[in-house]
N, C-alpha and C positions, 0 to 999 in steps of 0.2 A: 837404776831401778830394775830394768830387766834381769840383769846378770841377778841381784838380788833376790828375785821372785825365782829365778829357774835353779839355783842352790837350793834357797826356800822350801819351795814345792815339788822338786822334781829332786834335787841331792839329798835332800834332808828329809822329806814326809813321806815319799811314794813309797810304794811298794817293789819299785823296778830301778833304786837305788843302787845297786851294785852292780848291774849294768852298766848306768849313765857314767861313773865313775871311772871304770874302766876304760871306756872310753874318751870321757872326757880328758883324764889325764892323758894318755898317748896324745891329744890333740893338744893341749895343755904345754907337751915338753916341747912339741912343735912350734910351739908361738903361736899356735892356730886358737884365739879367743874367738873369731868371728864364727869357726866352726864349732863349738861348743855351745854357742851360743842359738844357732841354728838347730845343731841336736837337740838340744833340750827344748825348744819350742816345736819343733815335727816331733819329736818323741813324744811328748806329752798328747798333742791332738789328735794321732794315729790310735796311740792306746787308749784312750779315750772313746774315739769313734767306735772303735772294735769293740772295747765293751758294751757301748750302747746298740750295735747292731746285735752285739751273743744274746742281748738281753730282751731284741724286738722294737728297740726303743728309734732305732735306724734303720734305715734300708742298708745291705751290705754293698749295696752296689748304686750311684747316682744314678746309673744310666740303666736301671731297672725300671720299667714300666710297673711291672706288678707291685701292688701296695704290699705292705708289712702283714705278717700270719701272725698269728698268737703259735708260740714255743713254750713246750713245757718243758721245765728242768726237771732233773735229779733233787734230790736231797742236799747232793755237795756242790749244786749251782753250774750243773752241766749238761745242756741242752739233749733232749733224749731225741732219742733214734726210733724213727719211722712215723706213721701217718703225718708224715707232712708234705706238702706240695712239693 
């Protein structure tokens, strides 16, 4: 079921597909399924976290005391530059 979901959603839906791939196979011709298996579960919740910290949605960091700012984007969903803490 795992190995299933992380093809699924991370070979087959993401956007960072061609990446995972690359990798996966070198690990793949290795016999290394357990590291594959691992990549695709840290890969998926790191990109994930990042995007919801670019987005305000997380802190970038746990061990921040300071709470979350409001970030304004660009037009093309990229955090602008200056007045901010």
């Amino acid at each position: 079921m795992l190995g299933f979901n992380i093809v699924l959603w991370i070979g087959l839906l993401s956007n960072y597909r061609r990446p995972f791939w690359r990798a996966a196979w070198r690990a793949l011709s290795r016999g290394q399924i357990d590291a594959v298996l691992g990549m695709g579960l840290v890969a998926y919740h790191l990109i994930r976290f990042s995007r919801e910290a670019l987005r305000g949605e997380q802190n970038a960091s746990f061990y921040s005391a300071r709470g979350r700012a409001a970030v304004a984007y660009t037009p093309e969903g990229v955090p602008a530059l200056g007045n901010q803490p």
